[in-house]
C-alpha positions in Angstrom: 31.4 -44.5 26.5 34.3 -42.5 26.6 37.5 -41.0 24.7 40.1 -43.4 24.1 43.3 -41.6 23.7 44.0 -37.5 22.8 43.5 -34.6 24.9 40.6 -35.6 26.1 41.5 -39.2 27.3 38.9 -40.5 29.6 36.6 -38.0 29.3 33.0 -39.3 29.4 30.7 -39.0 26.3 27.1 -38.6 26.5 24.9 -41.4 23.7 21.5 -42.4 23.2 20.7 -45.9 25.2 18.4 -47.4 22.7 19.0 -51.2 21.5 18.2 -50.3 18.0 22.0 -48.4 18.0 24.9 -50.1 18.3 27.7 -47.5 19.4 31.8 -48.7 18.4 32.8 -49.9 21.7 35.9 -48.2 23.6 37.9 -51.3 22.6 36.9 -51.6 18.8 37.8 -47.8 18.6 41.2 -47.9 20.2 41.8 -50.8 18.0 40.9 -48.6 14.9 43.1 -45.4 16.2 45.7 -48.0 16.9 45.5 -48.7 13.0 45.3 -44.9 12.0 48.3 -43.8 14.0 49.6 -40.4 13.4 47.2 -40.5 10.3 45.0 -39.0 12.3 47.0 -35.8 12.9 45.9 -32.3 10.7 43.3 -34.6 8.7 39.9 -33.7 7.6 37.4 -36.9 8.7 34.4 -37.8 7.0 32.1 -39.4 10.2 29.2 -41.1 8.0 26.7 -42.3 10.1 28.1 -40.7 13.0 25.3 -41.7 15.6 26.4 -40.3 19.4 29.6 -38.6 17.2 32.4 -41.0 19.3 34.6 -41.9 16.2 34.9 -38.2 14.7 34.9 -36.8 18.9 38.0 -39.2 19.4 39.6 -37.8 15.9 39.5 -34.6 17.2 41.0 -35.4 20.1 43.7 -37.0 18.6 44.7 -33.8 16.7 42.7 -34.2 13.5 41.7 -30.6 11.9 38.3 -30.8 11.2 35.0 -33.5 11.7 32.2 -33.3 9.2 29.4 -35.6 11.3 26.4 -37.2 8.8 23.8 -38.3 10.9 19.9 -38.3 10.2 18.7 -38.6 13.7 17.6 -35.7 15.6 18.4 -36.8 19.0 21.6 -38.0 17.6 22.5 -35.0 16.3 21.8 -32.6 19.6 23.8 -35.3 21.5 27.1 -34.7 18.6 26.4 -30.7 19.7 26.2 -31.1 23.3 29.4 -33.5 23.6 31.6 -30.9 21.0 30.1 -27.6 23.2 31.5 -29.7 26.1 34.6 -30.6 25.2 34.9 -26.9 23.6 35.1 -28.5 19.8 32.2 -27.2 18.1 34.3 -24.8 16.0 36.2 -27.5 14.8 33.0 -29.5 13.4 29.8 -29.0 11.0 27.0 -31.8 11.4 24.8 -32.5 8.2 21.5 -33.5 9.1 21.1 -36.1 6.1 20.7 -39.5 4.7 24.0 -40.8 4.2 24.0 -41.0 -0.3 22.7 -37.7 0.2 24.9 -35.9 1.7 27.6 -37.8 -0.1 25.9 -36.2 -3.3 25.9 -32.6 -2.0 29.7 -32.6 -0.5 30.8 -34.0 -4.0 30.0 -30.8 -5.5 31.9 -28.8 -2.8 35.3 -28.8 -3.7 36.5 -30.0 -0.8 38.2 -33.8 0.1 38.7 -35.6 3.1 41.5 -38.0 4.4 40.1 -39.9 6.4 36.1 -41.4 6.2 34.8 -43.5 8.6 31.7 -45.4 7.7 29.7 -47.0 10.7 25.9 -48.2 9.0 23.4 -50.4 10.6 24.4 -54.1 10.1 23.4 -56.2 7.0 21.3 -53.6 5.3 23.1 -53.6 2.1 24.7 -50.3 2.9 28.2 -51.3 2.0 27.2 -52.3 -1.5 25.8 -48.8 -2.3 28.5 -46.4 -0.4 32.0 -48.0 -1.5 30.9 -47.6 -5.6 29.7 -44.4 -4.6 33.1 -43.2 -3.1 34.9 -44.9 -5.4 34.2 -42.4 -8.0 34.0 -39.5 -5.8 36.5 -36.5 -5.6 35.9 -36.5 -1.6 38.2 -38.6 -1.0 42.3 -36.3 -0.9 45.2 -38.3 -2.6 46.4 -41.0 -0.3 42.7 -41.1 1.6 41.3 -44.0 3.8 38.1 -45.2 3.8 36.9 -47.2 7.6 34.0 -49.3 7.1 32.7 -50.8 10.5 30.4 -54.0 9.4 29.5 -57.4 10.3 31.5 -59.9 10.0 29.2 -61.5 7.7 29.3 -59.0 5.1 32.1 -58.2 2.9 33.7 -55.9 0.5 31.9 -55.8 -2.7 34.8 -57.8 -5.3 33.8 -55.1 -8.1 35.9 -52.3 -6.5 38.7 -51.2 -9.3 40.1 -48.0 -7.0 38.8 -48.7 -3.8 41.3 -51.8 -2.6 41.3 -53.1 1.3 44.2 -52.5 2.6 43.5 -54.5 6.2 40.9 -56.1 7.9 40.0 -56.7 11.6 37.5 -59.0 13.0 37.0 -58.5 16.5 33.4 -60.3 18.0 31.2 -60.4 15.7 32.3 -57.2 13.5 35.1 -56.4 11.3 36.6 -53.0 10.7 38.0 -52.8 6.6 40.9 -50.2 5.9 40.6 -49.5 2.5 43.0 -46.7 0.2 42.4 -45.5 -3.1 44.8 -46.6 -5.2 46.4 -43.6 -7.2 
């Protein structure tokens, strides 16, 4: 796995190799920073199940600000430190060691938002379903935010969203990558 595009283009990232995680690929990432475009530039990202940290890692190197990581894994989490101390970006980064509703709980009472959340959850676990209402009534999200939900194909956007609309959708294999805004 590497880093797609940015200052650090082709630099190597380290992951976990376990079966039971299924890392973006490089092209499914370019694809999505294809999307984002210069969105990416001076934003604060959300990286909600953030796993080996490659979709906040390539954010930072395409000039975003800042890169809060949610991951619950241990060994996920010292592999997000060791691959921002290499590339010299731990300043711009904090990792939250949490289940994903709770630490979407404990930033809402923060006073602080986010342009740009990317949400990569195990497949076909329902997850979808619980996060989007959630985020839908959240102040996380800055005026003019994006929400990125990598899922199956099979699965899709819950129809009771009222603020939360999908503004594009990708299907590439056998996943899909939703673009959704709030609308204001």
């Amino acid at each position: 796995m590497r880093i797609i595009g940015g200052e650090f283009k082709s630099r190597r990232l380290k992951f976990k190799c376990d079966p039971s995680v299924r890392p973006m690929t490089d092209r499914m990432r370019e694809t999505l920073f294809n999307i984002l475009g210069e969105t990416v530039l001076n934003a604060r990202v959300l990286d909600v199940f953030a796993g080996s940290g490659s979709i906040g890692l390539e954010a930072l190197s395409r000039s975003a600000s800042e890169v809060v990581f949610v991951e619950l894994n241990s060994i996920n989490i010292s592999i997000i430190k060791r691959n921002l101390a290499e590339l010299g970006l731990s300043r711009k980064a904090a990792i939250i060691k949490s289940d994903a509703l709770k630490a979407l709980s404990r930033l809402e009472g923060r006073a602080e938002n986010f342009n740009l959340i990317f949400l990569d959850p195990p497949y076909n676990k329902g997850v979808m379903k619980k996060i989007l209402p959630l985020l839908e009534r959240s102040d996380i999200l800055a005026p003019h935010a994006r929400v990125i939900f990598h899922h199956s194909a099979k699965e899709d956007i819950p129809n009771t969203l009222t603020s939360l609309l999908v503004e594009r959708s990708e299907k590439i294999g056998q996943a899909r990558l939703s673009f959704l805004y709030r609308k204001v």
